[in-house]
VEXZAFI-79026 format. One record per residue: residue number from 0; x, y, z of N, C-alpha, C in turn; residue in one letter. Coordinates in steps of 0.2 Angstrom, whole numbers, plus 5000, padded with zeros to 4 digits. Layout:
N
<rec NUM <X Y Z> <X Y Z> <X Y Z> "A">
...
This chain:
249
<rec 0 <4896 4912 4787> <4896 4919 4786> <4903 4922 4786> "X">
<rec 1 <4906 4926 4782> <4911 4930 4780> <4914 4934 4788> "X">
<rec 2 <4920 4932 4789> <4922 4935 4795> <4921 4942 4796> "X">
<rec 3 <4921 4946 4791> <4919 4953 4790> <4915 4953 4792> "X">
<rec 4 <4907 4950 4791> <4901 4951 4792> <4901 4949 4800> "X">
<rec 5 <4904 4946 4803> <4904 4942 4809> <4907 4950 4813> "X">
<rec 6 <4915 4952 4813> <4917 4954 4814> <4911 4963 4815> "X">
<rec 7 <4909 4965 4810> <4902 4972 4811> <4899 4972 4816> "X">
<rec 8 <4895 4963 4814> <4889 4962 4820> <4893 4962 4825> "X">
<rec 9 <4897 4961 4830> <4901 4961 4835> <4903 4970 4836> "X">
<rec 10 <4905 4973 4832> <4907 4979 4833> <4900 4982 4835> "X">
<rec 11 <4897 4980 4830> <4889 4986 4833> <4886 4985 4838> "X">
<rec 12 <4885 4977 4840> <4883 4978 4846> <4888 4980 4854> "X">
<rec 13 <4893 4979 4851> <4899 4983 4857> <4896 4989 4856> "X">
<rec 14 <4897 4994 4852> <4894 5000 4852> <4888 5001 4856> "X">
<rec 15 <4882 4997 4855> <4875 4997 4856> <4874 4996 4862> "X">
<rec 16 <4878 4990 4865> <4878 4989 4872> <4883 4996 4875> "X">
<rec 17 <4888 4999 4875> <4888 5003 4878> <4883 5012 4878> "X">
<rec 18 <4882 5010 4872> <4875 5018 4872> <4870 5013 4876> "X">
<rec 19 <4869 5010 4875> <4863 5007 4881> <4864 5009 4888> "X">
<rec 20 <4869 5007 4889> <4870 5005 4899> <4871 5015 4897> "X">
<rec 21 <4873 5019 4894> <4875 5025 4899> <4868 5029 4898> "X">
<rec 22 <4862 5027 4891> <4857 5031 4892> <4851 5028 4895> "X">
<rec 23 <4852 5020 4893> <4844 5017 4895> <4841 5014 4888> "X">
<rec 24 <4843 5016 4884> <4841 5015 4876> <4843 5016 4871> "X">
<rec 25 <4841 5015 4864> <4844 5016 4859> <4848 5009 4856> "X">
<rec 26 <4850 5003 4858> <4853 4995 4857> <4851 4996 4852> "X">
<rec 27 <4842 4996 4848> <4841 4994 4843> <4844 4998 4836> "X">
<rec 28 <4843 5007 4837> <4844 5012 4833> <4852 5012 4831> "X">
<rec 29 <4857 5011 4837> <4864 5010 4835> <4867 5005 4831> "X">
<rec 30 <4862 5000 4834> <4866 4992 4833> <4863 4993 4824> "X">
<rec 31 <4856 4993 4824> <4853 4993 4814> <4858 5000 4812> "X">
<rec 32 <4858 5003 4812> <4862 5010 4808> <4870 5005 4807> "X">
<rec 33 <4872 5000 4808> <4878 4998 4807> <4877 4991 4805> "X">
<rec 34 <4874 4987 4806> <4871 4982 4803> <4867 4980 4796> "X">
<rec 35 <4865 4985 4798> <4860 4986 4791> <4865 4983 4784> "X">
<rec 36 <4873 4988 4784> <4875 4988 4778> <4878 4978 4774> "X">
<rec 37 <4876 4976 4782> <4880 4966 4780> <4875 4965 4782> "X">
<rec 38 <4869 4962 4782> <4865 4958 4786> <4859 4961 4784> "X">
<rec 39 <4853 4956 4782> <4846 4957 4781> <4841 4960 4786> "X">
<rec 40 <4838 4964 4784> <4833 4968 4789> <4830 4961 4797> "X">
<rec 41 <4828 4957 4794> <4825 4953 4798> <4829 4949 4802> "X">
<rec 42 <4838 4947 4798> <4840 4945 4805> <4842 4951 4810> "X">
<rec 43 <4843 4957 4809> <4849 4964 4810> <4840 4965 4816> "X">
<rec 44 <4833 4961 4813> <4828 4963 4821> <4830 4959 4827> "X">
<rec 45 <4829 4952 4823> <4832 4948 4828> <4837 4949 4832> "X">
<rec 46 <4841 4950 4830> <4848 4952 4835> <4847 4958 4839> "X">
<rec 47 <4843 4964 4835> <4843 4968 4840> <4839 4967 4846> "X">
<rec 48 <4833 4964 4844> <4830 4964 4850> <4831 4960 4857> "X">
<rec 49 <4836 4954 4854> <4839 4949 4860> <4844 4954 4861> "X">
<rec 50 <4849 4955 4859> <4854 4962 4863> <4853 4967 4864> "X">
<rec 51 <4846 4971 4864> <4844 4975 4869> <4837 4973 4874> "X">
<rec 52 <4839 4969 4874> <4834 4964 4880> <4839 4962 4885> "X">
<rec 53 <4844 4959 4883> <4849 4955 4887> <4852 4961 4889> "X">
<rec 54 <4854 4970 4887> <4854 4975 4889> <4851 4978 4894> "X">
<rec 55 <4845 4976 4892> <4841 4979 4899> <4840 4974 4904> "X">
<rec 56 <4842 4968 4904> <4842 4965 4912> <4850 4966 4917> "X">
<rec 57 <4855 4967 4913> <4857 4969 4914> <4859 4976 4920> "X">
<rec 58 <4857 4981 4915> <4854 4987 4919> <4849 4986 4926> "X">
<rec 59 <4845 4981 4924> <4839 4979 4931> <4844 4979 4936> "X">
<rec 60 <4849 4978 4934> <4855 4975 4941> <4860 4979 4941> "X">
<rec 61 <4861 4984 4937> <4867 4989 4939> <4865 4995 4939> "X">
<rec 62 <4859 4998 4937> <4857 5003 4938> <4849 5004 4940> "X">
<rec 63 <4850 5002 4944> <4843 5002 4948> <4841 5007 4951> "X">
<rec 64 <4833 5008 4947> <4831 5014 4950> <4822 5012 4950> "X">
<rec 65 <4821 5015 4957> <4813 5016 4958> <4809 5016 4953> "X">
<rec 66 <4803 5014 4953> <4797 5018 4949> <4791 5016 4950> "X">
<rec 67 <4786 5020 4948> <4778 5021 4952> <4776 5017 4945> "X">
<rec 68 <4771 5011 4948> <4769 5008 4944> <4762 5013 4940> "X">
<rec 69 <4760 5018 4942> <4754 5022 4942> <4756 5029 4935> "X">
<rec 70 <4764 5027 4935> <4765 5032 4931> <4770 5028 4924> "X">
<rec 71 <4771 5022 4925> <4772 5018 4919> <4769 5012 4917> "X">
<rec 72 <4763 5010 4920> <4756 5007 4918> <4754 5009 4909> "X">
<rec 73 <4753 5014 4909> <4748 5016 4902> <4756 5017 4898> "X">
<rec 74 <4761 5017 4899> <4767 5016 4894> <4767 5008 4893> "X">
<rec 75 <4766 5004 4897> <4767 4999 4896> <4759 4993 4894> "X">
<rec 76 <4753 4997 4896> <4749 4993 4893> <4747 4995 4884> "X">
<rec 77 <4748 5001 4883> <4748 5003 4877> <4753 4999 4872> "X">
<rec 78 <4761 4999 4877> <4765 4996 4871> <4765 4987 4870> "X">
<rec 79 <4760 4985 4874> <4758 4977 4872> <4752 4976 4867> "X">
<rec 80 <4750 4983 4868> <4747 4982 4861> <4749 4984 4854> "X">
<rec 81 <4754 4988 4855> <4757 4988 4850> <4763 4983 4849> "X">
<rec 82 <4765 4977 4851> <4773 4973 4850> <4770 4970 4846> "X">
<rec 83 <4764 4965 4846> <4761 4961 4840> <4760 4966 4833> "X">
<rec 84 <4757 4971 4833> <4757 4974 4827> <4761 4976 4822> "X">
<rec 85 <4767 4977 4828> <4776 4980 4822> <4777 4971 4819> "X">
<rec 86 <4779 4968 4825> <4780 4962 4821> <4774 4958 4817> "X">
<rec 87 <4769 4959 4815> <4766 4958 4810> <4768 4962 4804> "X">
<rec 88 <4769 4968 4803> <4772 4974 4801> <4778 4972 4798> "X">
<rec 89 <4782 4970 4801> <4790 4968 4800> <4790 4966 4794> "X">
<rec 90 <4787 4958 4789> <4788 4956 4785> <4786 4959 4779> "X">
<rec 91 <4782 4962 4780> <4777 4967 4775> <4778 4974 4774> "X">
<rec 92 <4783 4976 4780> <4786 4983 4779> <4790 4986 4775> "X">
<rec 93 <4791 4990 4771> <4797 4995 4766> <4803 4998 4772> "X">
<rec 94 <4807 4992 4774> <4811 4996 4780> <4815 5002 4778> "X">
<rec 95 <4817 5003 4772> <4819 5010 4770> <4813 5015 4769> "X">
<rec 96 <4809 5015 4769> <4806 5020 4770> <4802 5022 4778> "X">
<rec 97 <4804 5017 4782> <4802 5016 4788> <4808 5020 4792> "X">
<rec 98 <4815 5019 4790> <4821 5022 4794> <4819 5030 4792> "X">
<rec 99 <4818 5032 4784> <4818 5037 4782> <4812 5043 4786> "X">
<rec 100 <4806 5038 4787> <4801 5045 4790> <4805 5044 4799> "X">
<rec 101 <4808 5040 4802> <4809 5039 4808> <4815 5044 4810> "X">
<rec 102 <4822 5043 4805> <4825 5045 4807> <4824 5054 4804> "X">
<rec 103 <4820 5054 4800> <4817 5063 4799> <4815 5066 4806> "X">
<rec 104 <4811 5062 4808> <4808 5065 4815> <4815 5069 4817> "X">
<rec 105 <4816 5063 4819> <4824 5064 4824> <4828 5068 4824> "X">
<rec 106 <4829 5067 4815> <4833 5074 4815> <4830 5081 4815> "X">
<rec 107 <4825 5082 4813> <4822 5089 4816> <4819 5091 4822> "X">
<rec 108 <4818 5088 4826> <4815 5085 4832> <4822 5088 4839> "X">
<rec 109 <4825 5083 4838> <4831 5083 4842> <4835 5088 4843> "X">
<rec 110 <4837 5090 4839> <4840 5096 4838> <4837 5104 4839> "X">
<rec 111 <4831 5102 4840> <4827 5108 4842> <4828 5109 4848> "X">
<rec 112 <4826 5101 4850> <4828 5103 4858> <4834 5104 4860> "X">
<rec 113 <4838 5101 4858> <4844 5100 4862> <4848 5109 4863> "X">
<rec 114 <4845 5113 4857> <4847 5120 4857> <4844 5122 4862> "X">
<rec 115 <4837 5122 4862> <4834 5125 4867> <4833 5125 4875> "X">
<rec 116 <4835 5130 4879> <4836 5132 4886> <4831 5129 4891> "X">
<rec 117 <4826 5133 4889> <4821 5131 4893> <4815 5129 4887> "X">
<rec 118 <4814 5122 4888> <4807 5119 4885> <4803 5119 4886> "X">
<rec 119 <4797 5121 4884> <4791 5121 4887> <4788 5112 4889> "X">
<rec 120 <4783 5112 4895> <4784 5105 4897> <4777 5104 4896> "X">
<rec 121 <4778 5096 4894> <4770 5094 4890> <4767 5092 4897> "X">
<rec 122 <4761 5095 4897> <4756 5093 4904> <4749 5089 4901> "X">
<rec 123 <4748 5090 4892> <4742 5088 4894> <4741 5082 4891> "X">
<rec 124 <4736 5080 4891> <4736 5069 4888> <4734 5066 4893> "X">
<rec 125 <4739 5067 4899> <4739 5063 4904> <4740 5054 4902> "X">
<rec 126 <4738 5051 4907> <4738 5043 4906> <4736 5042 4898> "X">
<rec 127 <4732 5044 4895> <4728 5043 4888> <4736 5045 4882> "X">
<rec 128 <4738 5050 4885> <4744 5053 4879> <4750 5048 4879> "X">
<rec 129 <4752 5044 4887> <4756 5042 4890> <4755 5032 4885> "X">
<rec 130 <4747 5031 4885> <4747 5025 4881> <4747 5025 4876> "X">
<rec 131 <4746 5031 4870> <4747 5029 4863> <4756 5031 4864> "X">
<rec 132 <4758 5036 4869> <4766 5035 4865> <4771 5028 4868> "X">
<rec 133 <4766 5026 4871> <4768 5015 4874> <4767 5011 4869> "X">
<rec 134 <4760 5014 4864> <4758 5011 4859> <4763 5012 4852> "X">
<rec 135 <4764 5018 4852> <4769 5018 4846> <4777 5015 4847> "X">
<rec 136 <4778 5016 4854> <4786 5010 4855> <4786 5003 4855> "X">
<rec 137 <4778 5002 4857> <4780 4993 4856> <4779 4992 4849> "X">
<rec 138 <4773 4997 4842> <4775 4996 4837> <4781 4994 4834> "X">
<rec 139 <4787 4999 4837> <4793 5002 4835> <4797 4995 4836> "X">
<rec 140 <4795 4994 4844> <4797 4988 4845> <4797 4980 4842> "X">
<rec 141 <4791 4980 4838> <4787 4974 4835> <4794 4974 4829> "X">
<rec 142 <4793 4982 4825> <4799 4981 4820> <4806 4981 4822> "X">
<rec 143 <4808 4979 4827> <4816 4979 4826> <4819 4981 4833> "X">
<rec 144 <4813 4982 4837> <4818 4980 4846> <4823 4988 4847> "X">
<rec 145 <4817 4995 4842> <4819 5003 4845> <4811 5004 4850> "X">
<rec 146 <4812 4998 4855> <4805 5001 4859> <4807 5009 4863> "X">
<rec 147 <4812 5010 4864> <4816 5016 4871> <4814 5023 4865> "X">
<rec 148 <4814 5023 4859> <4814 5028 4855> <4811 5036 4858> "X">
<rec 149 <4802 5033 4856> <4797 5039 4857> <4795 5040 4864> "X">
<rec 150 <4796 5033 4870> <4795 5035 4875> <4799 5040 4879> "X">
<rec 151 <4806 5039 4876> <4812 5043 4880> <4810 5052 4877> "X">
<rec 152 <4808 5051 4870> <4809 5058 4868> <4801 5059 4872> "X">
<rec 153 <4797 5057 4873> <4791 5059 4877> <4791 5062 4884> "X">
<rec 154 <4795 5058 4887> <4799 5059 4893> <4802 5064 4893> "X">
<rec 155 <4806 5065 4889> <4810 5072 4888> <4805 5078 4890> "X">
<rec 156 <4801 5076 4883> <4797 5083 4884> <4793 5084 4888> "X">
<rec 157 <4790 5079 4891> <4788 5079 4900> <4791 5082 4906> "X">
<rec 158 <4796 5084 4905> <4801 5088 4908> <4803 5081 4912> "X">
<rec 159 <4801 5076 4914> <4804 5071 4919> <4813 5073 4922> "X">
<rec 160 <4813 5072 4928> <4820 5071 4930> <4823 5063 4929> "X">
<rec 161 <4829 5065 4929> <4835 5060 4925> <4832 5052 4925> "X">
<rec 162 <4832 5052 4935> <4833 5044 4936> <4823 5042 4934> "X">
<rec 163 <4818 5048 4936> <4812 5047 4934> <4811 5046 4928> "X">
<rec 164 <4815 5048 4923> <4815 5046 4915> <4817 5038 4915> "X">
<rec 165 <4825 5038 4919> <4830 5032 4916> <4825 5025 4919> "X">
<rec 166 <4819 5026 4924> <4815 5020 4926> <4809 5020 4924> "X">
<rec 167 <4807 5023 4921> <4802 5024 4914> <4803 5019 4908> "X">
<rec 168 <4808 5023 4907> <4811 5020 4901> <4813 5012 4901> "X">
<rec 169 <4819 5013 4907> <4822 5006 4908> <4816 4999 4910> "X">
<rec 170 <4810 5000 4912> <4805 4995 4914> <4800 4996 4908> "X">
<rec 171 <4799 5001 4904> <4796 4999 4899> <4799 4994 4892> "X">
<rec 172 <4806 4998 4893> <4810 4992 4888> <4811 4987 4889> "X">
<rec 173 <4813 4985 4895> <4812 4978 4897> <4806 4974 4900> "X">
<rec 174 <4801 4976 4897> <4794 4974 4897> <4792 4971 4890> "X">
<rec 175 <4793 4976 4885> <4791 4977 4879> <4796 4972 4875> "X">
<rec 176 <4802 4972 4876> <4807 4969 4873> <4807 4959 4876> "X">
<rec 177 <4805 4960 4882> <4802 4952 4884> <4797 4949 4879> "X">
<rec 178 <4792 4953 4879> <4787 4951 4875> <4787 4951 4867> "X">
<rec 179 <4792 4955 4864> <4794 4956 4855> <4796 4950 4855> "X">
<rec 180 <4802 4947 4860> <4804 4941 4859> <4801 4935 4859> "X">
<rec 181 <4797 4932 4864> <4792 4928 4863> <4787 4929 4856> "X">
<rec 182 <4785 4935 4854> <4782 4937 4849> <4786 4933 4843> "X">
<rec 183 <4791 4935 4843> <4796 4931 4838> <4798 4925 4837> "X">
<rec 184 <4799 4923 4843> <4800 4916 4842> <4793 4912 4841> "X">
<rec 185 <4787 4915 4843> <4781 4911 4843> <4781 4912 4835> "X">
<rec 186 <4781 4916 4832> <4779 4919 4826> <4785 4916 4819> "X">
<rec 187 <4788 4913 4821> <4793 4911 4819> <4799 4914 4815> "X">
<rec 188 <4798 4921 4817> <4805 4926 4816> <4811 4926 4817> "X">
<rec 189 <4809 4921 4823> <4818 4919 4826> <4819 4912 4824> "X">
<rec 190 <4824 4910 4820> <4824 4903 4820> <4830 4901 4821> "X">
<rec 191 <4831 4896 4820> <4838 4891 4823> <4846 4893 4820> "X">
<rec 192 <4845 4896 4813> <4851 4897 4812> <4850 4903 4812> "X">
<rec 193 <4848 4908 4816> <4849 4914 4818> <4853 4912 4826> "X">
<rec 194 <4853 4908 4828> <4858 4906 4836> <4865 4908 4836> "X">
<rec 195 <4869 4906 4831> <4876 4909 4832> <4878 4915 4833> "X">
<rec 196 <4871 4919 4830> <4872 4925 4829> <4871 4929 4834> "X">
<rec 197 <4866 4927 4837> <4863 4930 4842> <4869 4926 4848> "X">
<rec 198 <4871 4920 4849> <4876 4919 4853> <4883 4925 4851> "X">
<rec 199 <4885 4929 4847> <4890 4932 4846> <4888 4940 4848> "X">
<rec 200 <4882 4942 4846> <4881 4948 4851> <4877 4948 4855> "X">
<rec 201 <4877 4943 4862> <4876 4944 4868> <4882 4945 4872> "X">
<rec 202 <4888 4943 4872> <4896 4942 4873> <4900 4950 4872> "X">
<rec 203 <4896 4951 4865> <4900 4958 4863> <4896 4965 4867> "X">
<rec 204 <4892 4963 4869> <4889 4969 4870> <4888 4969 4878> "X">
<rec 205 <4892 4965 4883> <4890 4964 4890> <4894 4969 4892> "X">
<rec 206 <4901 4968 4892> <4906 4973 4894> <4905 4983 4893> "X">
<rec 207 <4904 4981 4886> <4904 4987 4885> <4896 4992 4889> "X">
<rec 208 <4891 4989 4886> <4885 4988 4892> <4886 4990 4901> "X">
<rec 209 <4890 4989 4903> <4893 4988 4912> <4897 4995 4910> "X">
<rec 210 <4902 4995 4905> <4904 5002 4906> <4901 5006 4907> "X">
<rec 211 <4896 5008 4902> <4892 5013 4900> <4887 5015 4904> "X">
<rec 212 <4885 5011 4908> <4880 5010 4913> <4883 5012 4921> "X">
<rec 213 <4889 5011 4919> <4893 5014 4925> <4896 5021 4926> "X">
<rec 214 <4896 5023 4920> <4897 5031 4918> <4891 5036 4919> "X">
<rec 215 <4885 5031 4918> <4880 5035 4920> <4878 5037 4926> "X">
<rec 216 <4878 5034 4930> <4881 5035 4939> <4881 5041 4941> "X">
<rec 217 <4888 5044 4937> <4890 5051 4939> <4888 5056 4933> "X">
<rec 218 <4882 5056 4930> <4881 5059 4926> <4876 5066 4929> "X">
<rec 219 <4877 5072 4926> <4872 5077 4930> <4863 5076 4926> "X">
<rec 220 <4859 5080 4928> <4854 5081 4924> <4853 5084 4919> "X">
<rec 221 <4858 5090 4917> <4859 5093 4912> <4864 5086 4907> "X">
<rec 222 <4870 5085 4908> <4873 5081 4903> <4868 5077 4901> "X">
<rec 223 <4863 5070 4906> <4859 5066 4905> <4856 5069 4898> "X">
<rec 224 <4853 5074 4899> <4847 5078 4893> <4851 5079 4887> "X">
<rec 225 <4857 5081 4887> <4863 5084 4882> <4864 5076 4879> "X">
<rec 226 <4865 5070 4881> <4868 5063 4880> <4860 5062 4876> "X">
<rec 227 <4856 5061 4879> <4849 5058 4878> <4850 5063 4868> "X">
<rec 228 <4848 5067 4871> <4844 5069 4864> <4853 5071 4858> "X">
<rec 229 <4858 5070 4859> <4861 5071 4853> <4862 5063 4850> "X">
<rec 230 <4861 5058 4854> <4860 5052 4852> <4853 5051 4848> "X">
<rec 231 <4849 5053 4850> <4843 5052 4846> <4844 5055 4840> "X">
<rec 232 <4849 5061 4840> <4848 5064 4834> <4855 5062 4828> "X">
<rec 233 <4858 5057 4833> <4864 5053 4829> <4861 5050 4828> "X">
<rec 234 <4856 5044 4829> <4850 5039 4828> <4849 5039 4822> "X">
<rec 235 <4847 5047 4822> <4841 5050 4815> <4846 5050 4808> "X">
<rec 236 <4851 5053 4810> <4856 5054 4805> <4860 5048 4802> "X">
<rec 237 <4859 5041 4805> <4861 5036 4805> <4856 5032 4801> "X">
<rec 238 <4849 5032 4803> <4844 5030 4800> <4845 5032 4791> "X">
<rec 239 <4845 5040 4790> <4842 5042 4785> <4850 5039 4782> "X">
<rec 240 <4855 5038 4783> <4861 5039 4780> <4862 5031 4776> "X">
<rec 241 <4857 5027 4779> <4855 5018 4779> <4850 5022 4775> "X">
<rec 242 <4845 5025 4774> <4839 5024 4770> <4839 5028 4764> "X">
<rec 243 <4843 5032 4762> <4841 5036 4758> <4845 5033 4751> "X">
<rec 244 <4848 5031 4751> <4852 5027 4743> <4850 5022 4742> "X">
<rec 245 <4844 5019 4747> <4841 5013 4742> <4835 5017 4739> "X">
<rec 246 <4831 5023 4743> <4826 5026 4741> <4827 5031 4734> "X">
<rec 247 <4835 5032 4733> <4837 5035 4728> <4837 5033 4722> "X">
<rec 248 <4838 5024 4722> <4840 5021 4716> <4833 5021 4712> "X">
């Protein structure tokens, strides 16, 4: 492989691992938005989803926080039923038209909030609202290892507080991205000469990973919200800027 193409994959995931460690999520949405341009969709899933797996255990160790199994249960039995069906999805999917309705969300979505004061806070669903958005992140996750996506922006709008979000979050993703993996390997989507690869962004993305995740330490409740949603909404703008000139030709 081209030392250039070597050279990206390393940079993105450096990038990816530190947006990871300071939000909790996002490995897969930063690392594809920089990938995408040198590398095929299905290896650019592979990689994401071992370096934001190997992300989130990480965090299991540096940024440890509580959680009520009672209130990430239905995030997490919803999104085991959704990890096999992205990755069945994956090979048969139009991944450009897949960033482009994603990252539209995003970018209309995010921005909405991030201007707005006070947000009105989602009460109703309960556990049942709580499984189809666990459903739609392991989908997420089946395609390419963005399980953290629709739970994070859920949570948001749940009004959740910071660390009750970032342990949400951080056990559902490393629940969901355990299981993508196995998915893959069982499925034959990860295969052997995908190892280098994957052997060069796990190394790239540790350091910066522990930074990031160390920054968030000292973070307020306010910043957390402010960090969380302009990265979702740089996500969005990263997706459509990767999808929209092959949808053009």
């Amino acid at each position: 492989m081209p030392s250039s193409v070597t050279l990206i994959v390393a940079l993105g995931a450096g990038v990816a691992g530190f947006v990871q460690g300071l939000s909790g999520f996002a490995f897969g949405l930063v690392a594809m938005s920089i990938w995408v341009w040198v590398i095929d969709p299905q290896l650019a899933a592979a990689l994401a989803v071992s370096g934001a797996l190997a992300g989130q255990v990480i965090a299991a160790f540096t940024v440890r926080r509580g959680f009520t199994i009672r209130l990430l249960a239905p995030f997490v039995l919803g999104g085991l039923a959704g990890v096999p069906l992205g990755a069945f999805l994956l090979p048969h999917l139009d991944i450009h038209w897949f960033k482009a309705v994603l990252g539209s969300v995003l970018v209309l979505w995010c921005p909405a909030m991030l201007l707005s004061k006070d947000l009105p806070r989602i009460t109703f669903g309960g556990r049942i609202a709580d499984a189809v958005v666990g459903l739609g992140g392991g989908v997420l996750g089946g395609l390419g290892g963005f399980t953290g996506t629709l739970p994070t922006l859920w949570c948001t709008l749940r009004g959740y507080e910071r660390d009750v979000q970032r342990a949400v979050i951080q056990n559902f993703n490393l629940s969901m991205l355990t299981v993508t993996l196995v998915v893959y390997v069982a499925s034959g989507l990860i295969t052997r000469s995908m190892l280098p690869m994957i052997g060069l962004v796990l190394p790239a993305m540790l350091v910066p990973a522990l930074i990031g995740a160390r920054i968030y330490v000292g973070l307020s409740e306010a910043g957390f919200r402010r960090i969380v949603l302009s990265l979702l909404t740089a996500s969005g703008v990263a997706l459509l800027v990767s999808a929209l000139p092959h949808l053009l030709r």
